[in-house]
mmJSON file of the N, C-alpha and C atoms, coordinates in Angstrom:
{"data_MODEL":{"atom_site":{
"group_PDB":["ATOM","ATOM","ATOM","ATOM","ATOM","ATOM","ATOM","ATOM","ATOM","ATOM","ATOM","ATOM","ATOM","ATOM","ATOM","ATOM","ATOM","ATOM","ATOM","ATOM","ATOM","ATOM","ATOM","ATOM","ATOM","ATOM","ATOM","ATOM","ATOM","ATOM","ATOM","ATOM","ATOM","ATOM","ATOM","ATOM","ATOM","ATOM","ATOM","ATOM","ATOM","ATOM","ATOM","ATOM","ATOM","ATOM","ATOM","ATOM","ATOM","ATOM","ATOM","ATOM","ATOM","ATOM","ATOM","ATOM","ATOM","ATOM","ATOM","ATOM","ATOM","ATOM","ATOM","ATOM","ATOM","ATOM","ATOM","ATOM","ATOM","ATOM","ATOM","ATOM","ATOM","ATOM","ATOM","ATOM","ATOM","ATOM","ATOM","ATOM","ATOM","ATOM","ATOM","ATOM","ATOM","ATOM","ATOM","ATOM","ATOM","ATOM","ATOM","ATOM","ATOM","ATOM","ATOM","ATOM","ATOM","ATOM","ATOM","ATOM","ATOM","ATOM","ATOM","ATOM","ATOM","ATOM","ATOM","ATOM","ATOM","ATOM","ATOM","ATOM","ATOM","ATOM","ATOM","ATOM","ATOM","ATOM","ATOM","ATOM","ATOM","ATOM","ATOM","ATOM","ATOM","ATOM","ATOM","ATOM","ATOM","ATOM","ATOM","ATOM","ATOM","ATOM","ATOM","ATOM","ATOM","ATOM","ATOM","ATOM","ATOM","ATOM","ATOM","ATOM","ATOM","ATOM","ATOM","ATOM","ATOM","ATOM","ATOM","ATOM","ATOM","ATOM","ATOM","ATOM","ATOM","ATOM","ATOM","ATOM","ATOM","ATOM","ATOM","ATOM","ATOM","ATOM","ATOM","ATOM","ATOM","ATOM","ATOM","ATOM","ATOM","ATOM","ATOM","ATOM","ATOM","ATOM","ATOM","ATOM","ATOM","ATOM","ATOM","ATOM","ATOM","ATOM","ATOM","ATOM","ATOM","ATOM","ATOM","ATOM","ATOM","ATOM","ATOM","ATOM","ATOM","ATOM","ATOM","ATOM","ATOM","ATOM","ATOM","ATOM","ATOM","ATOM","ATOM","ATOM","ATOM","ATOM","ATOM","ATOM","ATOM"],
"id":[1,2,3,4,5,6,7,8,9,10,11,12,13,14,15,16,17,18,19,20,21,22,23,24,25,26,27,28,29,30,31,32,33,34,35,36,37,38,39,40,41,42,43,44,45,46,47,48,49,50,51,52,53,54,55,56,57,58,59,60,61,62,63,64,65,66,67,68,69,70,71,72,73,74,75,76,77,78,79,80,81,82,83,84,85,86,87,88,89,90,91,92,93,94,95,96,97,98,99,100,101,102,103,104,105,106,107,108,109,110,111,112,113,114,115,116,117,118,119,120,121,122,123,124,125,126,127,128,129,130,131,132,133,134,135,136,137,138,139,140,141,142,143,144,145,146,147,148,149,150,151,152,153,154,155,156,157,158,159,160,161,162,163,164,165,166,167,168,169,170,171,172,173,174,175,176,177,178,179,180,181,182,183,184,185,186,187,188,189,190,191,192,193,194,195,196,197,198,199,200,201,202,203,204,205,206,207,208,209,210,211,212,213],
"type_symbol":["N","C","C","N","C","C","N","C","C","N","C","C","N","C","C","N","C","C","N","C","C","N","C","C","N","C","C","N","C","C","N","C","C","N","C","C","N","C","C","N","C","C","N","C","C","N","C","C","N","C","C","N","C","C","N","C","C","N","C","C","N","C","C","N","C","C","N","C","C","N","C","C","N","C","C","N","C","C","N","C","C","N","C","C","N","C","C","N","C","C","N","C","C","N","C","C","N","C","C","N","C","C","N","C","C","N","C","C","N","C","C","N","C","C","N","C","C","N","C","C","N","C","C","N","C","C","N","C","C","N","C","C","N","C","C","N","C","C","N","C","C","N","C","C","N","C","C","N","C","C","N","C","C","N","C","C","N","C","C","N","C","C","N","C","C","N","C","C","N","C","C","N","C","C","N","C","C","N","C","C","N","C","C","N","C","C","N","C","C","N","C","C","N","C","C","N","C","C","N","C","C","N","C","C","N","C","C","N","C","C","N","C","C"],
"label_atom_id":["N","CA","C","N","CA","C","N","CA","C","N","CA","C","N","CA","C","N","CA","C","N","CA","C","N","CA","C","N","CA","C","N","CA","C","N","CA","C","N","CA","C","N","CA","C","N","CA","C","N","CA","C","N","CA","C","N","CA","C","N","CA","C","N","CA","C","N","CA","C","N","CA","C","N","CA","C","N","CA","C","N","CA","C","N","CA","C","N","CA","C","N","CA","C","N","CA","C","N","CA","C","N","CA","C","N","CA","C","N","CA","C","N","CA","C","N","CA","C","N","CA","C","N","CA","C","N","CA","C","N","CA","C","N","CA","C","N","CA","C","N","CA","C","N","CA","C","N","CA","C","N","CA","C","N","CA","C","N","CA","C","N","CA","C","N","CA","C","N","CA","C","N","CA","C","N","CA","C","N","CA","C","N","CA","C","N","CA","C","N","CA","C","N","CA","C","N","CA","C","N","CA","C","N","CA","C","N","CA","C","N","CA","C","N","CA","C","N","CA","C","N","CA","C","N","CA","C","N","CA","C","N","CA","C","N","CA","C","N","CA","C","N","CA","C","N","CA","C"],
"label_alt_id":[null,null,null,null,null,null,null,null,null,null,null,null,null,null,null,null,null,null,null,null,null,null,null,null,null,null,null,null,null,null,null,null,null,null,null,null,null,null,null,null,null,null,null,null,null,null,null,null,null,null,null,null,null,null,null,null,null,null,null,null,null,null,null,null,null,null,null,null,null,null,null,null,null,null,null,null,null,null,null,null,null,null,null,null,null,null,null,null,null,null,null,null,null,null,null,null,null,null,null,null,null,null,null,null,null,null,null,null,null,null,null,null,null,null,null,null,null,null,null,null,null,null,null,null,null,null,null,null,null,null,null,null,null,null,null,null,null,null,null,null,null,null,null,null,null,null,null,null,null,null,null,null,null,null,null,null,null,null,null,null,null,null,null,null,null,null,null,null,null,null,null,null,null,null,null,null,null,null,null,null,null,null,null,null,null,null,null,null,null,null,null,null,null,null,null,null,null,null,null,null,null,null,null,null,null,null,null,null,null,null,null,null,null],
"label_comp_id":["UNK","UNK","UNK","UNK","UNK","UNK","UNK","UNK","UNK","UNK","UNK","UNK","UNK","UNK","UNK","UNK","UNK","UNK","UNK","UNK","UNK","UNK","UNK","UNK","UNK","UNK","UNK","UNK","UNK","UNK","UNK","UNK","UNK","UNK","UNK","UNK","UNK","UNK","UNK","UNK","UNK","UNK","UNK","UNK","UNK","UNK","UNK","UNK","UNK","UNK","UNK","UNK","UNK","UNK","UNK","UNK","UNK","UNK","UNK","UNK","UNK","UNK","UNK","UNK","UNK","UNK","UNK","UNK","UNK","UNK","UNK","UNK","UNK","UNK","UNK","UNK","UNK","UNK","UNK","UNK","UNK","UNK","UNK","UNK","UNK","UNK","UNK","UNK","UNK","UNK","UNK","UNK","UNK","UNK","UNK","UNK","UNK","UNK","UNK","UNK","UNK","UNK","UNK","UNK","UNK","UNK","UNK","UNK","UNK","UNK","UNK","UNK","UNK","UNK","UNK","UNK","UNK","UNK","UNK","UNK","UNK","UNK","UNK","UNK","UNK","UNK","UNK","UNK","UNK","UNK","UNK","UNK","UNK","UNK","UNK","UNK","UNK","UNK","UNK","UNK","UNK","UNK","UNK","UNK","UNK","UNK","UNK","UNK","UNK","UNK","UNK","UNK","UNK","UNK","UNK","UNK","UNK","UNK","UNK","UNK","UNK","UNK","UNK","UNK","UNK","UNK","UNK","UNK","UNK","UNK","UNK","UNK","UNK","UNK","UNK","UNK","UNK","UNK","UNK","UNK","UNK","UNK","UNK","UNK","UNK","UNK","UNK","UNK","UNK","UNK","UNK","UNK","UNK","UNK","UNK","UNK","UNK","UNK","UNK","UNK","UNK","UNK","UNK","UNK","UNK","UNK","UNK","UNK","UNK","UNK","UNK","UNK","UNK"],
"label_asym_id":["A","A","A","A","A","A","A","A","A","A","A","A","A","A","A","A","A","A","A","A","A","A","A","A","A","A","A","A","A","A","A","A","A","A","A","A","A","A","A","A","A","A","A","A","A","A","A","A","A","A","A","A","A","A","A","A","A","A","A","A","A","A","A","A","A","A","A","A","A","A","A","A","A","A","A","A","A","A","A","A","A","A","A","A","A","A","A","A","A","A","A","A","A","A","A","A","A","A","A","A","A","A","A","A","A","A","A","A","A","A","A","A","A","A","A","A","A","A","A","A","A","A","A","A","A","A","A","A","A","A","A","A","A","A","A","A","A","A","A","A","A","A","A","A","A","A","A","A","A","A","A","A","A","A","A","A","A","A","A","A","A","A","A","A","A","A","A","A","A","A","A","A","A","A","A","A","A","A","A","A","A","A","A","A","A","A","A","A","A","A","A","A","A","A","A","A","A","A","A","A","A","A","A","A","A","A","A","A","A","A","A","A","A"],
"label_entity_id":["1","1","1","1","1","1","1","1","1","1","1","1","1","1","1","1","1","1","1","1","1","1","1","1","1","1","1","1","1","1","1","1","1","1","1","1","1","1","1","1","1","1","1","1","1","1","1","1","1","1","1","1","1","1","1","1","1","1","1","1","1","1","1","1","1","1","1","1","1","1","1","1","1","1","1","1","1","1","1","1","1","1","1","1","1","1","1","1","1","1","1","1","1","1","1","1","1","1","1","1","1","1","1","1","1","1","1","1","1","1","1","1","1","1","1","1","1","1","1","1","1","1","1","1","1","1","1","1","1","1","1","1","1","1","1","1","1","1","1","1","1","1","1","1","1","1","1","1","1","1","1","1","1","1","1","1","1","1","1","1","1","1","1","1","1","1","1","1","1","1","1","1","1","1","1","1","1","1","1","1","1","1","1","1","1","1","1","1","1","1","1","1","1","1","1","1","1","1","1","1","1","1","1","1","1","1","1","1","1","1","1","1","1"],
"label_seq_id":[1,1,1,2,2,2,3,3,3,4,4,4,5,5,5,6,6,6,7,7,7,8,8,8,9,9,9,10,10,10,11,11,11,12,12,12,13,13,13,14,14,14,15,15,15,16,16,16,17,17,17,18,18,18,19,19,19,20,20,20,21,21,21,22,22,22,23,23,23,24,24,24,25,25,25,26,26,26,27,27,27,28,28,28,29,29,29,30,30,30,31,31,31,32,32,32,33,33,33,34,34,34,35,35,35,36,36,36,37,37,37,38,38,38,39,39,39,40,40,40,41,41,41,42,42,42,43,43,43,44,44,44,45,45,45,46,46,46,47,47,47,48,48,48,49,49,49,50,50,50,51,51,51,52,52,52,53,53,53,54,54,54,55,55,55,56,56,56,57,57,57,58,58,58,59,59,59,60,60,60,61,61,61,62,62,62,63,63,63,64,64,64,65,65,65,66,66,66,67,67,67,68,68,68,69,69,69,70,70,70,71,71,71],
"pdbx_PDB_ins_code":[null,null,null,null,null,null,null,null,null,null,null,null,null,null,null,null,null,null,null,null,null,null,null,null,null,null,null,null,null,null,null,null,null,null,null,null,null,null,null,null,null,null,null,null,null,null,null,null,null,null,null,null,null,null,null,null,null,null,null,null,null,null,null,null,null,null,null,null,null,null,null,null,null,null,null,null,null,null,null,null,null,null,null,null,null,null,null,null,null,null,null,null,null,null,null,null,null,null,null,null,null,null,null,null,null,null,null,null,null,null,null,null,null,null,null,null,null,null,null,null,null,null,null,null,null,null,null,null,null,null,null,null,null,null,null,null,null,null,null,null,null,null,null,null,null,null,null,null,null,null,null,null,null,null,null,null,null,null,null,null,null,null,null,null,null,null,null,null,null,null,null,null,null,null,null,null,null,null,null,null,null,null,null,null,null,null,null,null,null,null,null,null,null,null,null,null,null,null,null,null,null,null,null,null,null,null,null,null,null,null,null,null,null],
"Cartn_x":[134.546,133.276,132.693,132.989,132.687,132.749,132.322,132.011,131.524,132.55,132.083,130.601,130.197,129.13,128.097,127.794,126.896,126.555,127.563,127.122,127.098,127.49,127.202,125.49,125.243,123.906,122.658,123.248,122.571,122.844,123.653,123.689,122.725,122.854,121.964,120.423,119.993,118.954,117.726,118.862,118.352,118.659,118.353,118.056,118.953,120.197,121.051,120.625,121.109,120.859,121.911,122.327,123.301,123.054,124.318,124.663,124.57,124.912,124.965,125.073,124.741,125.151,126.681,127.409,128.999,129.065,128.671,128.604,127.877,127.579,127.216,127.725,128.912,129.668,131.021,132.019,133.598,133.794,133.531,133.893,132.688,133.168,132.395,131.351,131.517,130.843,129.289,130.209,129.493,128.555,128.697,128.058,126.469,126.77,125.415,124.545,125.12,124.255,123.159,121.37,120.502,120.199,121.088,120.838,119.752,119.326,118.142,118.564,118.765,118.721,118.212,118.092,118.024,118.769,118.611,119.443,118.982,119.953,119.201,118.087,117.994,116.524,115.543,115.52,114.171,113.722,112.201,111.334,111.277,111.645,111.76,110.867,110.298,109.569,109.752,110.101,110.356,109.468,110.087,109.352,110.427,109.918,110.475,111.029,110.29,111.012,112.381,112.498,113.686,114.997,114.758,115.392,116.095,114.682,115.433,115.837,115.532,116.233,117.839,117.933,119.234,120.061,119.619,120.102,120.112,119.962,120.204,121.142,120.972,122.277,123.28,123.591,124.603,125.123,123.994,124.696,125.093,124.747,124.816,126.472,126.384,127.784,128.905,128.46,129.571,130.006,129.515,130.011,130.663,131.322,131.513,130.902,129.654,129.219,128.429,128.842,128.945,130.493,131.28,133.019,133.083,133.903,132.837,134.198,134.059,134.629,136.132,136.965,138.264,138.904,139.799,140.224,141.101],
"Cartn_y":[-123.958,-124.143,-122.814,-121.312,-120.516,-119.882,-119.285,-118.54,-117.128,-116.369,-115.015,-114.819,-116.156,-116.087,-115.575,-116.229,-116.08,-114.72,-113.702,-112.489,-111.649,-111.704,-111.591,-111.737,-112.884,-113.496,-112.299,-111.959,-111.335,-109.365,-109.045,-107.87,-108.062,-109.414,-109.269,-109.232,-109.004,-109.186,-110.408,-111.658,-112.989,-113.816,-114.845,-115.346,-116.84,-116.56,-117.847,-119.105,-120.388,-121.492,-122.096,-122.815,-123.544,-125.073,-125.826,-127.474,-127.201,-126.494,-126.377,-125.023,-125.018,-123.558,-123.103,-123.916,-123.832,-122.831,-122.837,-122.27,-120.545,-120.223,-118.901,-118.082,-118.565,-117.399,-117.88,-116.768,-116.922,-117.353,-116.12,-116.122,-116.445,-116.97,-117.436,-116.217,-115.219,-113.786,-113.546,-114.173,-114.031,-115.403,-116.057,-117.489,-116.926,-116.243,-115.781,-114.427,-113.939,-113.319,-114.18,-113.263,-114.2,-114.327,-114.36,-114.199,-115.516,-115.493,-116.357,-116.822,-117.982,-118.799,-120.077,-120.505,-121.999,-123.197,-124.268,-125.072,-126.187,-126.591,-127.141,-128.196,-128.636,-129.714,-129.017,-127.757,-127.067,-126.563,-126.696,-126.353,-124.983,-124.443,-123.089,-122.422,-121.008,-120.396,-118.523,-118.194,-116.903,-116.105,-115.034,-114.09,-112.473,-111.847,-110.476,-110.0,-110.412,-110.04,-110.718,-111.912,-112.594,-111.525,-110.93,-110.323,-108.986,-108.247,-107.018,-107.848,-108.595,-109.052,-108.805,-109.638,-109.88,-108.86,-107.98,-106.951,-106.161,-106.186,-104.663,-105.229,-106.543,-106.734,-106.814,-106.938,-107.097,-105.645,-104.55,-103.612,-102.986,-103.48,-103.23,-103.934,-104.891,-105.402,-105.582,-105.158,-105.501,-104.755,-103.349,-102.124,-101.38,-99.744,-98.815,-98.47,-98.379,-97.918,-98.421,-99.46,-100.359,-100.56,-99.572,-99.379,-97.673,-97.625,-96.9,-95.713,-94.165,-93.42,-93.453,-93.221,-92.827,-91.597,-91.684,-90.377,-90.124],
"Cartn_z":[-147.962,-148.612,-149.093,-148.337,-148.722,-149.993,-150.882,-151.944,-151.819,-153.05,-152.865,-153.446,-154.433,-154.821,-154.142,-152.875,-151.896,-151.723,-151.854,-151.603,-152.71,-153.532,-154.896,-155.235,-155.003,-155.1,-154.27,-152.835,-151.967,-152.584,-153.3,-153.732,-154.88,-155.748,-156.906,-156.296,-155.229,-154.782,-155.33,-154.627,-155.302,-153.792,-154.087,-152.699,-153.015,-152.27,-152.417,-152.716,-153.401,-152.937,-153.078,-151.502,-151.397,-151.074,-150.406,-150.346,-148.961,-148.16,-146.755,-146.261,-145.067,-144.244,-144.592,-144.19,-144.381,-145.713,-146.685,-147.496,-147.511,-146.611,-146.35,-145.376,-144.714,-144.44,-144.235,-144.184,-143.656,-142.421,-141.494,-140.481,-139.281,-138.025,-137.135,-136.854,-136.703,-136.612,-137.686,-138.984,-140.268,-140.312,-139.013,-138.954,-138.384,-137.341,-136.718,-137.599,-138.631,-139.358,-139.691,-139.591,-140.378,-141.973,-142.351,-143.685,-144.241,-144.934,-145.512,-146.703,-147.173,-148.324,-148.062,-149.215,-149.544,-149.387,-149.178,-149.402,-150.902,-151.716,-152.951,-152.996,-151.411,-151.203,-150.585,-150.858,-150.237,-151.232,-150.789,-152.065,-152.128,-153.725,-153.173,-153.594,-152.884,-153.156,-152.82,-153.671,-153.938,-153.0,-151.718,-151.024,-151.196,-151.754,-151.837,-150.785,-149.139,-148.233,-147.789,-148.385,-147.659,-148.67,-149.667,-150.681,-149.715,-149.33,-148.402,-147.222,-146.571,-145.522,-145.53,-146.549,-147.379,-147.22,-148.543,-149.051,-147.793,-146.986,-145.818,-145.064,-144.676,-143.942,-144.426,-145.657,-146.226,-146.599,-146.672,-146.114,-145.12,-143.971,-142.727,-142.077,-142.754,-142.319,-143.027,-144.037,-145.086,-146.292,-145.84,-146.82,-145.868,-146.351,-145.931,-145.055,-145.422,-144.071,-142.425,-143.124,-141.526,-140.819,-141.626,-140.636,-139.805,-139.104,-137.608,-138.936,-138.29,-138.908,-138.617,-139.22,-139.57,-139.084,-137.862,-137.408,-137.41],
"occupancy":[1.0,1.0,1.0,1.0,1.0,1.0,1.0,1.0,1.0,1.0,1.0,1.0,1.0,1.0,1.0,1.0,1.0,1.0,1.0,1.0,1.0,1.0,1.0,1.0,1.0,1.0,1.0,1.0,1.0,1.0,1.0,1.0,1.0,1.0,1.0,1.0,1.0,1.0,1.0,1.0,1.0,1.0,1.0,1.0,1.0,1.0,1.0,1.0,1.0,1.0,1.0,1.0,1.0,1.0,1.0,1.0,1.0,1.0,1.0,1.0,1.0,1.0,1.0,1.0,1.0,1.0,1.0,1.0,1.0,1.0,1.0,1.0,1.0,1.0,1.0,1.0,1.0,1.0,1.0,1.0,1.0,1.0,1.0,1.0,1.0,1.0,1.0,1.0,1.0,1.0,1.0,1.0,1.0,1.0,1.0,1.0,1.0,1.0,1.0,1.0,1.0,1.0,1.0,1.0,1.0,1.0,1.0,1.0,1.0,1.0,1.0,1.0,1.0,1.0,1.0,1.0,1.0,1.0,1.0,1.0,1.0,1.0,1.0,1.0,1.0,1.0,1.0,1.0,1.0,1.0,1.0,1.0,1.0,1.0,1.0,1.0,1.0,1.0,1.0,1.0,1.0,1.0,1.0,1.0,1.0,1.0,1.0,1.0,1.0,1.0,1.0,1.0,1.0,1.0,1.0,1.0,1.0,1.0,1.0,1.0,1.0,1.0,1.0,1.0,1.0,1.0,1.0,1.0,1.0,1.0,1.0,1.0,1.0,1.0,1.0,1.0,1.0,1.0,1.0,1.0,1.0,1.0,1.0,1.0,1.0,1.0,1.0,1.0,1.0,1.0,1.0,1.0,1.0,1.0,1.0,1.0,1.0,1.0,1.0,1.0,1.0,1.0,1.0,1.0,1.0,1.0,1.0,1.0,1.0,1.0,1.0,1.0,1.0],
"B_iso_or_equiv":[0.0,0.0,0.0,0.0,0.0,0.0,0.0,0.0,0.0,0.0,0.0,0.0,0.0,0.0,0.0,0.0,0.0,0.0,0.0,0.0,0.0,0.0,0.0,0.0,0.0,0.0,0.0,0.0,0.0,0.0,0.0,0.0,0.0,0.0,0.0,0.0,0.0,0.0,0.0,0.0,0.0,0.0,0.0,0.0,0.0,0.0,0.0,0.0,0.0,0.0,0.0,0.0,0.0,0.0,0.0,0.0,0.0,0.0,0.0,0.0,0.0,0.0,0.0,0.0,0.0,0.0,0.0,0.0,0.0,0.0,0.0,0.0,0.0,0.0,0.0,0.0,0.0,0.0,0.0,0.0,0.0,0.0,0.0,0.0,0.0,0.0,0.0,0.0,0.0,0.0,0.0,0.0,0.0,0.0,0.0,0.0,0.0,0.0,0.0,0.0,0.0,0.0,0.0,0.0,0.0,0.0,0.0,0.0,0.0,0.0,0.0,0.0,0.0,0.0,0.0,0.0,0.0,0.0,0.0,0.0,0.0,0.0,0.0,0.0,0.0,0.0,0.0,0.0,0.0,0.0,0.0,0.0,0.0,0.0,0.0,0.0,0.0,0.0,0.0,0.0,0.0,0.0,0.0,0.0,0.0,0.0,0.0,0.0,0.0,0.0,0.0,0.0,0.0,0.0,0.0,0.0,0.0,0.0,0.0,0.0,0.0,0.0,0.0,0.0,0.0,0.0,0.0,0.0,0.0,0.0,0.0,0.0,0.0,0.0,0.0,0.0,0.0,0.0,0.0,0.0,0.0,0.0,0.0,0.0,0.0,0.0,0.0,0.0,0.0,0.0,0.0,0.0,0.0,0.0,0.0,0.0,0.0,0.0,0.0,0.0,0.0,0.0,0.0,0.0,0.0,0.0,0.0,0.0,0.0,0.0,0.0,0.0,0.0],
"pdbx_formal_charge":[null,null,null,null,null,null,null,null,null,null,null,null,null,null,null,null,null,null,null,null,null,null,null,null,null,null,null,null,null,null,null,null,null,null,null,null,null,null,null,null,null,null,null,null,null,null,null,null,null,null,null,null,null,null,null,null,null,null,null,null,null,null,null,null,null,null,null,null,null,null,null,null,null,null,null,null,null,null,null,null,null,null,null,null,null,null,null,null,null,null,null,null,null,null,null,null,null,null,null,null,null,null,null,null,null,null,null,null,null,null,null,null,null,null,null,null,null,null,null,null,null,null,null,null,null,null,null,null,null,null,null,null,null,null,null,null,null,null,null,null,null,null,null,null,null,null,null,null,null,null,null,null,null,null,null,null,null,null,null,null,null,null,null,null,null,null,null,null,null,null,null,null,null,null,null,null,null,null,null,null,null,null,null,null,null,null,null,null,null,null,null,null,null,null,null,null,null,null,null,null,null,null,null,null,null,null,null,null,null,null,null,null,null],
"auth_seq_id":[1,1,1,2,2,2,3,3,3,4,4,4,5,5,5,6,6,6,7,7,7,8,8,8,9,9,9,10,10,10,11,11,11,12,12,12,13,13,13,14,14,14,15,15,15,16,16,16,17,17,17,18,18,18,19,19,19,20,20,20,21,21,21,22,22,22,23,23,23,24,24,24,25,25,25,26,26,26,27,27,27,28,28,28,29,29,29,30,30,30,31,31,31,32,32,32,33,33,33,34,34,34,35,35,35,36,36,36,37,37,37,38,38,38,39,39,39,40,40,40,41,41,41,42,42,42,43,43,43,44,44,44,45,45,45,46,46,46,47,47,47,48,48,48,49,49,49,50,50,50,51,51,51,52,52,52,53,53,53,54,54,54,55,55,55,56,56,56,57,57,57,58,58,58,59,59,59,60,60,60,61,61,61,62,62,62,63,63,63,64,64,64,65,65,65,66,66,66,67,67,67,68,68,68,69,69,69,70,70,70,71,71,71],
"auth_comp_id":["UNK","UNK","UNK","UNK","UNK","UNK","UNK","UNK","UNK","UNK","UNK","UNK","UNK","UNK","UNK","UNK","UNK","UNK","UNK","UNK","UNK","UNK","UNK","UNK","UNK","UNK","UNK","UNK","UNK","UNK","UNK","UNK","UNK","UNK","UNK","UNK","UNK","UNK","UNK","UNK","UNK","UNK","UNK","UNK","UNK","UNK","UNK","UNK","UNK","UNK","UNK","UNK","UNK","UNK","UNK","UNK","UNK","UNK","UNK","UNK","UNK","UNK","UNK","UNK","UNK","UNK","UNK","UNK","UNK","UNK","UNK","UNK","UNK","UNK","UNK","UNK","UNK","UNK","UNK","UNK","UNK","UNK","UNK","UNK","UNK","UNK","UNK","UNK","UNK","UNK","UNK","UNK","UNK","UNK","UNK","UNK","UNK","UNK","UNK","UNK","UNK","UNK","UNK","UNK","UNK","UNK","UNK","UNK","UNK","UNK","UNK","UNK","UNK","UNK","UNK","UNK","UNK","UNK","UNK","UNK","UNK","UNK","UNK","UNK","UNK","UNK","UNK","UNK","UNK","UNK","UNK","UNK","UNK","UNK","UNK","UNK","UNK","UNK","UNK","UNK","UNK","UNK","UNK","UNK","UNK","UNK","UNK","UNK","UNK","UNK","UNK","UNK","UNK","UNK","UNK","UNK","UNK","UNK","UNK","UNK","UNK","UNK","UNK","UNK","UNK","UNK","UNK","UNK","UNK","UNK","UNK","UNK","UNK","UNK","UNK","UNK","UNK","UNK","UNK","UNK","UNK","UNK","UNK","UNK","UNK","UNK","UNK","UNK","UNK","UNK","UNK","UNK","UNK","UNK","UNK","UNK","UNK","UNK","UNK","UNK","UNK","UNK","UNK","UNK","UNK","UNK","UNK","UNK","UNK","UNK","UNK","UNK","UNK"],
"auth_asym_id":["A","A","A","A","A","A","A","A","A","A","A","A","A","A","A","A","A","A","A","A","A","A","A","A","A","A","A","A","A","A","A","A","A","A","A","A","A","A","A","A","A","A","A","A","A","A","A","A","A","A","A","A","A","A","A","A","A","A","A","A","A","A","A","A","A","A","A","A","A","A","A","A","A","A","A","A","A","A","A","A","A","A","A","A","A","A","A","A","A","A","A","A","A","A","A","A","A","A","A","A","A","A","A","A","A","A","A","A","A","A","A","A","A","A","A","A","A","A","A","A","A","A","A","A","A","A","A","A","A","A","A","A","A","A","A","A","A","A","A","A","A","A","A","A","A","A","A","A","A","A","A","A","A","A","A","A","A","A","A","A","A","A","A","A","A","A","A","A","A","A","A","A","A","A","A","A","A","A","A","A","A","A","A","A","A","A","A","A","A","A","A","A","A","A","A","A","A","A","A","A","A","A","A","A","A","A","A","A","A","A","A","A","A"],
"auth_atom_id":["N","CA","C","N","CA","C","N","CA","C","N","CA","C","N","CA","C","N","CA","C","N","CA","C","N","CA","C","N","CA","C","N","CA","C","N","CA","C","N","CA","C","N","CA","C","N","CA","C","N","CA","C","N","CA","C","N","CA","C","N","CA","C","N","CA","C","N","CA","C","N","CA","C","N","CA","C","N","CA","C","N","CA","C","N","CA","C","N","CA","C","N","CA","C","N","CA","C","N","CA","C","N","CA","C","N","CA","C","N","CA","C","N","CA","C","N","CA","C","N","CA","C","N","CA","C","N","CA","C","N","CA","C","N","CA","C","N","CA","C","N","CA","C","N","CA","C","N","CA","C","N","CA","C","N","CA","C","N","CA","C","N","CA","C","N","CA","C","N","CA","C","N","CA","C","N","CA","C","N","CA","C","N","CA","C","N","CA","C","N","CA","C","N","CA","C","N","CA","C","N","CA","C","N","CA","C","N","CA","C","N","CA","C","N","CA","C","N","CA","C","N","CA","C","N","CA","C","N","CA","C","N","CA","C","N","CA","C","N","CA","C","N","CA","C","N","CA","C"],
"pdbx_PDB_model_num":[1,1,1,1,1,1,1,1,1,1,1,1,1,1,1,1,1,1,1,1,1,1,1,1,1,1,1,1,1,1,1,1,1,1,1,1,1,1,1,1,1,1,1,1,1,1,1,1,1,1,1,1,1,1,1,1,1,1,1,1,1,1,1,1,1,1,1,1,1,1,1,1,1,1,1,1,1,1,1,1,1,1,1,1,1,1,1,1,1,1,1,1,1,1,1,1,1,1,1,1,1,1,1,1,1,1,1,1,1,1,1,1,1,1,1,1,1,1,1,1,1,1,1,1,1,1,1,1,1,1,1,1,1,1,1,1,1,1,1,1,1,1,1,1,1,1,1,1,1,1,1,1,1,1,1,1,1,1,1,1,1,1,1,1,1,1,1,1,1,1,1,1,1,1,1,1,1,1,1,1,1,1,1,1,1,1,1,1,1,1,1,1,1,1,1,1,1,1,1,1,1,1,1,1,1,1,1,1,1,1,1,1,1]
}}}
């Protein structure tokens, strides 16, 4: 069910909307991230913070520099 969209979406600093949870992450790990979106029956309403929410964890876990150093 996953999509690279989803994070795509969260770099565009936009706030997902999906069909289900299933759809926002890979892995069981990537299950307990809080990432914040929508689902397409929620009324939506645009908050700037759910945006950095987003956007930081997604750098926090899922760039360069959330991989420990190289020795």
């Amino acid at each position: 069910m996953w999509s690279m969209r989803f994070y795509e979406a969260l770099m565009c600093k936009a706030v997902p909307i999906v069909s289900s949870k299933e759809e926002t992450y890979r892995t069981d790990a990537e299950s307990r991230l809080d990432y914040k979106y929508f689902l397409n029956t929620d009324e939506l309403k645009f908050d700037v913070s759910l945006v950095e929410h987003n956007y930081q964890l997604f750098l926090k876990h899922h760039t360069f520099d959330a991989l420990p150093p190289v020795r």
